[in-house]
Structures are given as structure tokens and as C-alpha cells.
C-alpha positions as a Markdown table, in Angstrom:
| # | Residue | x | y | z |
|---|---|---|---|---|
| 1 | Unk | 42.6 | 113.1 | 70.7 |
| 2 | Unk | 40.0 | 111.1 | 68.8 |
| 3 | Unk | 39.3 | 107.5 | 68.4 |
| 4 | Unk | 36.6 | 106.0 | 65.9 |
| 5 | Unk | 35.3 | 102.6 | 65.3 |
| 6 | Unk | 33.4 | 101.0 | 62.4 |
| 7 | Unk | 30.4 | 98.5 | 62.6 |
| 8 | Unk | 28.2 | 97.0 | 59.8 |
| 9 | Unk | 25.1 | 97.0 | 61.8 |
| 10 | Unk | 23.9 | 94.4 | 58.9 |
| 11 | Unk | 26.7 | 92.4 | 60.2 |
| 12 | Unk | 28.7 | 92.3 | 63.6 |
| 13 | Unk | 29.6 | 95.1 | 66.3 |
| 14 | Unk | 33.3 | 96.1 | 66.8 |
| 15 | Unk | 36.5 | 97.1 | 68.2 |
| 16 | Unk | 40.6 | 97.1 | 69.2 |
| 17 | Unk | 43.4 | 94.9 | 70.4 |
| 18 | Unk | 45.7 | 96.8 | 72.6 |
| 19 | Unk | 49.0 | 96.3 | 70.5 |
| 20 | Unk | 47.9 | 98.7 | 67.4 |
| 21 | Unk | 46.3 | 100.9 | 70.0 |
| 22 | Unk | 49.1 | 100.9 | 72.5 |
| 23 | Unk | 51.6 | 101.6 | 70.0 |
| 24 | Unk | 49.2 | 104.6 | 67.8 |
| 25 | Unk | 51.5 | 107.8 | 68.5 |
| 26 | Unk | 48.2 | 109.6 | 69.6 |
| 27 | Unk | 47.2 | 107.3 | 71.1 |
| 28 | Unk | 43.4 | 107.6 | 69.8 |
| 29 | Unk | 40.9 | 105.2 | 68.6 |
| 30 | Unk | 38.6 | 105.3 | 66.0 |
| 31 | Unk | 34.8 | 103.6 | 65.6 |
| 32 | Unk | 32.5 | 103.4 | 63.1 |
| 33 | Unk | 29.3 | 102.0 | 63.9 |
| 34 | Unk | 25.7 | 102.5 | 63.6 |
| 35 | Unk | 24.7 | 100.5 | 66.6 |
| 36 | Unk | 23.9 | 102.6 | 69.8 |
| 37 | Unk | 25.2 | 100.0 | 71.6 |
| 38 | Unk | 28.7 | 101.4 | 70.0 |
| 39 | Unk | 28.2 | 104.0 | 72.0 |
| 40 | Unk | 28.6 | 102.2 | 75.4 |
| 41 | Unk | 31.7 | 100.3 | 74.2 |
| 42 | Unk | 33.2 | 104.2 | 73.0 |
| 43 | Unk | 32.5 | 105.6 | 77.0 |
| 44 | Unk | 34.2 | 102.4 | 78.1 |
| 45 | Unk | 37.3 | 103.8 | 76.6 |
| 46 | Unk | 37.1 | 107.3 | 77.4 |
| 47 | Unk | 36.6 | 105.9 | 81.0 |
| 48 | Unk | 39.9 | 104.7 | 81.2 |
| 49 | Unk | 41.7 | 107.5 | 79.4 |
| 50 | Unk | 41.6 | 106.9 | 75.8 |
| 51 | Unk | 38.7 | 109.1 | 74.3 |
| 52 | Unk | 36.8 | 107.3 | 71.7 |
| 53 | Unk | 34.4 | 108.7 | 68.9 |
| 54 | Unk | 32.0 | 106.5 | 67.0 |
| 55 | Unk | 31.5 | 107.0 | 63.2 |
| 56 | Unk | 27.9 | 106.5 | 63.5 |
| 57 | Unk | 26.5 | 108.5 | 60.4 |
| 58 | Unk | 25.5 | 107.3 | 56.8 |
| 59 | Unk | 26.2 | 109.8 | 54.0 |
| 60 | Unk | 27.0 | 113.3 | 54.2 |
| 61 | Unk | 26.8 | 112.9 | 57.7 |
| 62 | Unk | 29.8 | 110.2 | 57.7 |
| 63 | Unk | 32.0 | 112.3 | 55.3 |
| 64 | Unk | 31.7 | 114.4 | 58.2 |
| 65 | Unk | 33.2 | 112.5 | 60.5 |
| 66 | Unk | 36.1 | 111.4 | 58.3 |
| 67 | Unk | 37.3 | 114.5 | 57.9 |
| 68 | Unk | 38.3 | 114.5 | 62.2 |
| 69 | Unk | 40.5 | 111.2 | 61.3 |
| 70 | Unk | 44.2 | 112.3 | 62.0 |
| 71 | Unk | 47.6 | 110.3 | 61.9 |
| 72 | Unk | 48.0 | 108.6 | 65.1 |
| 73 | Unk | 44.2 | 107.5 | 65.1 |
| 74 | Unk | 43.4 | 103.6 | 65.6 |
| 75 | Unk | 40.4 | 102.4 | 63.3 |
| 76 | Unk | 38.2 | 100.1 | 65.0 |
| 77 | Unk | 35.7 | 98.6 | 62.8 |
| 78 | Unk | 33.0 | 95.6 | 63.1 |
| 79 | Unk | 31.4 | 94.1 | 59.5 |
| 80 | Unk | 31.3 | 90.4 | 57.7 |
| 81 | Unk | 31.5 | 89.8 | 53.9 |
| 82 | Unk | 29.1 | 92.7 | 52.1 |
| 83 | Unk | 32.3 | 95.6 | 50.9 |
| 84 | Unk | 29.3 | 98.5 | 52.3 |
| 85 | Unk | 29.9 | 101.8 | 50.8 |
| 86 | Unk | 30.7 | 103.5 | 54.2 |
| 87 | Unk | 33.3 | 100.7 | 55.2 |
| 88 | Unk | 34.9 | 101.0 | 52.2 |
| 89 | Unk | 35.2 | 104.8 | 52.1 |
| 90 | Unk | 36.4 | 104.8 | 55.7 |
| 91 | Unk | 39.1 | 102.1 | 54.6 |
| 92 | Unk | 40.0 | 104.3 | 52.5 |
| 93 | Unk | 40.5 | 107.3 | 54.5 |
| 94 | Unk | 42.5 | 105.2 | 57.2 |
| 95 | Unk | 45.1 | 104.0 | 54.8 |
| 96 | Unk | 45.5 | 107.4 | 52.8 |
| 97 | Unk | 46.5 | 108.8 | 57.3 |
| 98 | Unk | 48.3 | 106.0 | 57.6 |
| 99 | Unk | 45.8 | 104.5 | 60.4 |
| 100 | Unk | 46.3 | 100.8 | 61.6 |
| 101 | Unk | 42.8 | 99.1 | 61.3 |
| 102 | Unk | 41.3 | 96.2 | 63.8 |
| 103 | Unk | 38.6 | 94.4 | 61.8 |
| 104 | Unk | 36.4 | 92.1 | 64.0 |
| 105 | Unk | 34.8 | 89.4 | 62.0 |
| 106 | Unk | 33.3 | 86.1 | 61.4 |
| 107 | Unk | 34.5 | 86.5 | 57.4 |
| 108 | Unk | 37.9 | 86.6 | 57.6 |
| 109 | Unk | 38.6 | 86.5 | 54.0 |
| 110 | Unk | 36.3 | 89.0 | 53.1 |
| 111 | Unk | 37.3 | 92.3 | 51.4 |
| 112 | Unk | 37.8 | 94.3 | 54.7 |
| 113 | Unk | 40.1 | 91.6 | 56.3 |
| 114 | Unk | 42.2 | 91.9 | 53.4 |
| 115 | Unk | 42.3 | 95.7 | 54.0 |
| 116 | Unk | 43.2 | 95.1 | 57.9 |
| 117 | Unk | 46.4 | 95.6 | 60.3 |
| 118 | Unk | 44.4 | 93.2 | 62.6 |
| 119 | Unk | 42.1 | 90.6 | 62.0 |
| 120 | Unk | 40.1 | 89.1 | 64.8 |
| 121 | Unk | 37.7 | 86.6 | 64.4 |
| 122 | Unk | 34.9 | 86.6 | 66.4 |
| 123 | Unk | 32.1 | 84.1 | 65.6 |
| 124 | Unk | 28.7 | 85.4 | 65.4 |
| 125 | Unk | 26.8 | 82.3 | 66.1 |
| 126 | Unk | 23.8 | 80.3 | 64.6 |
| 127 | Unk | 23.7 | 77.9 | 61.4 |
| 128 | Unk | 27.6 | 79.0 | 59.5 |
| 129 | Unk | 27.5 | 82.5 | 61.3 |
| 130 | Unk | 24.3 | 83.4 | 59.8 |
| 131 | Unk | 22.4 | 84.7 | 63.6 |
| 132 | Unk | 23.9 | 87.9 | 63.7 |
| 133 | Unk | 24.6 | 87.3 | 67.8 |
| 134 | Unk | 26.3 | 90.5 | 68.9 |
| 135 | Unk | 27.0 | 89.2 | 72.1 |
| 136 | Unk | 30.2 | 87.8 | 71.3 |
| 137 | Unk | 32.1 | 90.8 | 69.8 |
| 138 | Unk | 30.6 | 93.3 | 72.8 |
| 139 | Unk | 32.4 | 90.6 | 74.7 |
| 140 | Unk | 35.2 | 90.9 | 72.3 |
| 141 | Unk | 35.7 | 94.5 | 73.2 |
| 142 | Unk | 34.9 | 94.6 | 77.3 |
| 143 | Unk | 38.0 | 91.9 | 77.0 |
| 144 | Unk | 39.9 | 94.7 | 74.9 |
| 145 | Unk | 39.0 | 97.6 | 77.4 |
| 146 | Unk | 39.9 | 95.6 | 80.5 |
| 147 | Unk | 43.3 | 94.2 | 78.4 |
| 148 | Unk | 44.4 | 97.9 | 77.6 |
| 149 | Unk | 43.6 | 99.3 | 81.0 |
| 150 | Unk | 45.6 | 97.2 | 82.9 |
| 151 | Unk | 48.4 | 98.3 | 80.5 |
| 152 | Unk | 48.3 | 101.3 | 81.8 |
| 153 | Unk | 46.9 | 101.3 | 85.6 |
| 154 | Unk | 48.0 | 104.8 | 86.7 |
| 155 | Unk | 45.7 | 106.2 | 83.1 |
| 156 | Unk | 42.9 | 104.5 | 83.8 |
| 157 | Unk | 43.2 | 105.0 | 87.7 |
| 158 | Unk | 43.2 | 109.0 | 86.8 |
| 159 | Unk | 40.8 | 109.2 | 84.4 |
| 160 | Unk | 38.0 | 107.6 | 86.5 |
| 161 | Unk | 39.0 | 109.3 | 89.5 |
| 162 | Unk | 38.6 | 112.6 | 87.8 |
| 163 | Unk | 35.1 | 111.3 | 86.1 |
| 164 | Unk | 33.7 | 110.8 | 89.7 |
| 165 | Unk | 35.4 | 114.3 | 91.2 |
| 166 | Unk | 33.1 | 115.8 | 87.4 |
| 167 | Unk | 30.3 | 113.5 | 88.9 |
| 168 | Unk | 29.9 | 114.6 | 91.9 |
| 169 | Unk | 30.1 | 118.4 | 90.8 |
| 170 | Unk | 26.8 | 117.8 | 88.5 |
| 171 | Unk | 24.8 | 115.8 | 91.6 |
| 172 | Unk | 21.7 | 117.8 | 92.8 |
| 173 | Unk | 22.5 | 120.5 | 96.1 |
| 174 | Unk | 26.3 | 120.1 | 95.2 |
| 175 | Unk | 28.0 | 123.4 | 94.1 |
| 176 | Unk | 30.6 | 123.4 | 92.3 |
| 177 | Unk | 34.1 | 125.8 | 91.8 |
């Protein structure tokens, strides 16, 4: 299982809607981003049972990353109006697997919205969405975390239960086995 999500750090931060990623046959989601704050918003799904990877390379190093997509997979991906090498590539990569893509945005008639399942427009504040506020779209995805775990209760239940049995194994003077 994988799950990936893409984020113009130029631009916005990004993420899912629980229909696309409820109805992925793997049930994985995908996240590009070069944000580290990505990175929080990708443990917040694995937390409730649905492993999430970030794309969080440039170059070579992206590629790399690609090449783990897999039918089933749910691209997440975060960016505004500039059509960015690594978004497009990764587009690209989604449709050719025959992933469902959630684009969260403040241009919705930019290039990548045309290229989206999903469009979800998330305003990014100041004079005509020119203050890149982030604030809104990490809001955004806590709202699709919370949404897609109650979905699914019994997942989410398990998955943090057996985080804090792994927890409590790695706690100083605890041993573990």
C-alpha cells in the first residue's frame, strides 16, 4: 500500500476527499509535496489506517518516487496556476495507472484542475489569493482525515490502537517480545 500527494510549495499545500479515496481499490493515497509540513498531514493518514507516502523530491529523486505509483493509488496534490515540471510529470504518471487525482487550489481553471478527478477550491487568502496562507488547505486536509476516518471507525480504531501497543514497546525500561 502506498499513497502520495503533490504540493507546489510556490503555491498551496494539499490533499484528498474521501469519495475517490474510499472507492481506490487499494485503497492508497498518494502526495507530492515539498513542504515538510506534508509530512505531518501523510502520518495523519497512516494513523488511521491508510499509509500515505509524500512525493517530496525534485528531479531524479522524484522520478524515483513515480516509479512506486500503482493502480489503485489516490493522487493528492496541492499547486495554483504555474503547470511546474514535477506536477506535470506526475499528472502524467497518474493518468497513464489510471489514478483518480484531488487537486486542492485557489486556480481552479488552471492547467492541473483541468487534469483533475476532484477539484477543491481552497482559498489561499490576501489581495486575489496572492498571500500564499497555507493555513487553510492544512485545514482542508485535517477536515479530510477526520471525514475518512469516521468512514471507517473499526480501521482507524485498530490502527491507533496497534501504534500505541508499537509505542509503548520503543519507551525507555520497556522490553519488548
Amino acid at each position: 500500500m502506498s499513497r502520495f500527494f503533490f504540493n507546489d510549495r510556490k503555491q498551496l499545500v494539499n490533499d484528498a476527499i474521501e469519495g475517490i479515496l474510499l472507492s481506490a481499490p487499494h485503497g492508497n493515497l498518494v502526495k507530492l509535496d515539498i513542504d515538510p509540513a506534508i509530512r505531518v498531514v501523510a502520518r495523519g493518514f497512516s494513523r488511521i489506517g491508510l499509509p500515505a507516502i509524500p512525493l517530496n523530491r525534485t528531479g531524479i529523486g522524484l522520478a524515483e518516487q513515480l516509479i512506486a505509483l500503482q493502480r489503485g493509488d489516490v493522487l493528492v496534490m496541492m499547486a495554483q496556476k504555474s503547470a511546474h515540471r514535477e506536477g506535470q510529470t506526475t499528472l502524467r504518471e497518474a493518468k497513464r495507472l489510471g489514478i483518480p487525482t484531488i487537486l486542492l487550489t485557489n486556480a481552479t481553471d488552471s492547467r492541473f484542475s483541468k487534469e483533475a478527478s476532484v477539484v477543491i477550491h481552497v482559498p489561499r487568502g490576501g489581495e486575489k489569493g496572492k498571500i500564499p496562507l497555507h493555513g487553510t488547505v492544512l485545514l482542508c486536509l485535517e477536515m479530510i482525515i477526520l471525514s475518512v476516518a469516521s468512514t471507517e471507525p473499526q480501521r482507524t480504531i485498530k490502527s491507533m490502537k496497534r501504534i500505541n501497543e508499537l509505542h509503548r514497546g520503543l519507551k525507555p525500561g520497556k522490553k519488548s517480545g
